[in-house]
C-alpha positions in Angstrom: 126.6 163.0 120.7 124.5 160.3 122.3 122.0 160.3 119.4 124.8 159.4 117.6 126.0 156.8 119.6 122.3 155.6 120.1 122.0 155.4 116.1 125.5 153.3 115.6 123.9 151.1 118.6 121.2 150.3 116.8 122.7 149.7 113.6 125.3 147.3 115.2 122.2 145.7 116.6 120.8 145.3 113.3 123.6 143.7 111.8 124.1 141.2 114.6 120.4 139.7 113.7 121.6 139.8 109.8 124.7 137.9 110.7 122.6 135.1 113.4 120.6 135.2 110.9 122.8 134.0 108.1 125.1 132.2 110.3 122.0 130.2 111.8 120.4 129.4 108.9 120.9 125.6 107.9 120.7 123.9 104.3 121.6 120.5 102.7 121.2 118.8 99.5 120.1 115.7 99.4 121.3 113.7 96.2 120.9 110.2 96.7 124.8 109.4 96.4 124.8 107.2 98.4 121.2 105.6 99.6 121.5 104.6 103.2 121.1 100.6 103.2 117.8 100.3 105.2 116.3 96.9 106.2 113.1 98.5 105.2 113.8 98.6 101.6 114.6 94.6 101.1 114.6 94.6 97.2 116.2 97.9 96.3 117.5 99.3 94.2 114.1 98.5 93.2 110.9 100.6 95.7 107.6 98.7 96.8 104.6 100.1 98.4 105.8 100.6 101.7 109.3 100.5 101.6 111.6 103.5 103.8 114.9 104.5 103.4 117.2 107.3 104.9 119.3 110.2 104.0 121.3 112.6 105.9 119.4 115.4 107.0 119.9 118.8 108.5 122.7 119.4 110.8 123.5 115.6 111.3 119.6 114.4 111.3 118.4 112.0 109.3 115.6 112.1 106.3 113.0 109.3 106.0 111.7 108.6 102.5 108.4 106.5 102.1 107.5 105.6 98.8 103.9 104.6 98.2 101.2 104.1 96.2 98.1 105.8 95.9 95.7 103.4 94.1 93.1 101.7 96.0 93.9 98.8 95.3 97.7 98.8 96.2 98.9 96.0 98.6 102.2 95.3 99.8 105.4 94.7 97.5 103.8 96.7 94.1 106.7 98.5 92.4 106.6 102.1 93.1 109.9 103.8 92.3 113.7 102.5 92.1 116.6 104.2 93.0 117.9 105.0 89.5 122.1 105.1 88.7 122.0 107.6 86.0 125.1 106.4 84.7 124.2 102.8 84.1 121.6 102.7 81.4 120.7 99.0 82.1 118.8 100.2 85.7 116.1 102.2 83.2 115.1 99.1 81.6 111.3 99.2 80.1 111.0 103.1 80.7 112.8 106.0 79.0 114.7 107.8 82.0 116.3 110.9 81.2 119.4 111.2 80.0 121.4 114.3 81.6 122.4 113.0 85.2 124.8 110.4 85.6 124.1 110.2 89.3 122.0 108.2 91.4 118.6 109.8 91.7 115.0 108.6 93.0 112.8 107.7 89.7 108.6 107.2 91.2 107.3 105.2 88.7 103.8 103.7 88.5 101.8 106.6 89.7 104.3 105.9 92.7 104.2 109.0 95.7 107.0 109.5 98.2 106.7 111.1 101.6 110.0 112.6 103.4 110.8 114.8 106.4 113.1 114.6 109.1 113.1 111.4 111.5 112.9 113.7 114.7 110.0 116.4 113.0 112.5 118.6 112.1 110.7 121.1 109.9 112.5 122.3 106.9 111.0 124.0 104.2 112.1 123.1 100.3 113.7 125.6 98.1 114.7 123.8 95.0 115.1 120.7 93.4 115.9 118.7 89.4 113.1 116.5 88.1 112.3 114.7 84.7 109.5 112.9 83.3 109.6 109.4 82.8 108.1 108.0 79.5 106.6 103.9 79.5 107.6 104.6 75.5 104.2 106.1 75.0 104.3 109.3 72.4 104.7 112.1 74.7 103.4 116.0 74.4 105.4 118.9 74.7 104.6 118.9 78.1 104.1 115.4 79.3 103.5 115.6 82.9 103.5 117.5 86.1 105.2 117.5 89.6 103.7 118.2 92.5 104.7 119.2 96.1 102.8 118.9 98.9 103.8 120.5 102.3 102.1 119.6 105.3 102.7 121.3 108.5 100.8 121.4 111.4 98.1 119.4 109.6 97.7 122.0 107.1 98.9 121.4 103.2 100.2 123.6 100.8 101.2 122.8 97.4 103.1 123.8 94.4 103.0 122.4 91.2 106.1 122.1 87.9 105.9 121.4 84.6 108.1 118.7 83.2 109.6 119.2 79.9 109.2 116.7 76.9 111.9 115.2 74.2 114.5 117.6 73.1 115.5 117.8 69.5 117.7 114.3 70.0 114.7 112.4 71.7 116.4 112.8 74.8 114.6 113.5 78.2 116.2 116.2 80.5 116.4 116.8 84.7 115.7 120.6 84.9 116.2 122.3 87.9 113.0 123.8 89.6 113.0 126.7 92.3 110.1 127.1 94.6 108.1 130.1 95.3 105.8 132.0 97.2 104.1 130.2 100.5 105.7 127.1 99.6 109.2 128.3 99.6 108.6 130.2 103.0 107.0 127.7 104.3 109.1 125.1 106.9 107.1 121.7 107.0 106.6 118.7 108.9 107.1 116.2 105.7 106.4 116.8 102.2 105.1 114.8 99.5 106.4 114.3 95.4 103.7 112.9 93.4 103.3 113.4 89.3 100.5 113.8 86.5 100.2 112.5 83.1 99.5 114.6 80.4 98.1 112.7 77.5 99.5 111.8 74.3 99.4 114.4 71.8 95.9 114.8 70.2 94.6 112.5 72.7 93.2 115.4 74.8 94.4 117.9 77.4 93.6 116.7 80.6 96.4 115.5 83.2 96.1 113.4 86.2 97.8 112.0 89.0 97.4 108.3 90.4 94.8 106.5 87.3 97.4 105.6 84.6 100.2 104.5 85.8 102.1 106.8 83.7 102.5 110.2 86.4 106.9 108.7 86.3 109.3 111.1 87.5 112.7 111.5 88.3 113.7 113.7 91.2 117.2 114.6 92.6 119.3 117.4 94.8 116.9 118.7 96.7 117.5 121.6 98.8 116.1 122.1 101.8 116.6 124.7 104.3 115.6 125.6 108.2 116.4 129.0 109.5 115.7 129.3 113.1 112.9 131.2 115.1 112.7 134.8 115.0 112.5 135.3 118.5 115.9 133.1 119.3 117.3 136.2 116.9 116.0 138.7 118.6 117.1 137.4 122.4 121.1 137.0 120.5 120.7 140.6 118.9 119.2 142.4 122.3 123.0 140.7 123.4 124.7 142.2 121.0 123.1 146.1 121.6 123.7 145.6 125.2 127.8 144.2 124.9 128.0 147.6 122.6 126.3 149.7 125.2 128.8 148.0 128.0 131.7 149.1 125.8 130.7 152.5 124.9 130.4 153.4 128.9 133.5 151.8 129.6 135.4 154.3 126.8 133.6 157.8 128.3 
């Protein structure tokens, strides 16, 4: 009889650490709707090189998002994105922004890269998102660009890398939603980074690249990001668990 009551310990043990687990675990999307005003973005909608704005983060924090550019020759005040109102066709003016999201959403244009993580270090690790390229009118392939994620934690990178999809049968471009995999979905980082290739017009060569033609655009929206707490801090909560059901099966003989 007390192997028996040994074995339902143990399973009762096991199912407090799936329940901690579950119950700890945090998530949030963040969508862009609205942008927190930030002093450090002084002509948005509109993104220079160096501008920050916030979102809310995990469990009350707050998100940073630094958008940049890459080129060498990048100074101060050089457009690199714009907070894009997908219902308002007039804030795509000069570019072909996709067509399926009538929300706000963060468009990196110019070769433009943003960095974003939590203000405190929070880590957080990304498990999906909705992107779209972003045409400057040029003919565009099948495949006319790439977007890249690029984790850093601990000083470490690791990256995974999406294929944007080109015009459908009405000319239109469309967000898709991408799901992350692997290391990079497992992984909880300090800050992460969006940047985007090019892919050449078609029959102009196969070769993509990221920051040399100012035509790596991209749309980005709801990402998901997720934090699910130590496994030790699990452990200590289910070792509390098995011993409450060992109290309470003494108790009862």
């Amino acid at each position: 009889m007390k192997k028996v009551w040994t074995q339902v310990a143990l399973a009762a043990a096991a199912l407090a650490v799936s329940a901690v687990a579950q119950a700890g675990v945090l998530r949030t999307v963040i969508n862009f709707d609205p942008v927190d005003p930030s002093p450090f973005a002084p002509f948005a909608p509109l993104l220079t090189n160096g501008d920050e704005f916030y979102q809310a983060g995990l469990a009350g924090r707050t998100m940073f998002f630094d958008p940049f550019s890459n080129a060498a020759t990048a100074v101060a005040g050089d457009l690199v994105g714009a907070i894009v109102d997908g219902s308002d066709s007039t804030t795509c003016s000069g570019v072909l922004c996709p067509t399926n999201n009538p929300t706000n959403y963060l468009g990196m244009l110019d070769d433009g890269v943003v960095a974003f993580g939590s203000t405190d270090g929070f880590r957080f690790s990304v498990k999906s998102f909705r992107a779209s390229f972003i045409s400057n009118g040029d003919p565009i392939a099948a495949t006319p660009g790439f977007v890249r994620l690029q984790g850093v934690r601990g000083g470490v990178s690791t990256t995974q890398t999406f294929a944007l999809s080109g015009l459908d049968t009405s000319g239109a471009l469309n967000f898709a939603t991408f799901t992350t995999t692997g290391a990079f979905a497992a992984t909880e980082f300090d800050y992460v980074y969006a940047f985007g290739f090019a892919c050449p017009a078609p029959g102009a060569g196969t070769s993509c690249s990221a920051f040399s033609t100012d035509r790596a655009q991209f749309g980005i929206d709801d990402i998901a990001i997720e934090h699910v707490p130590e496994p030790s801090s699990l452990a200590l909560l289910a070792v509390a668990g098995f011993a409450a059901f060992g109290v309470t099966r003494r108790r009862a003989v």
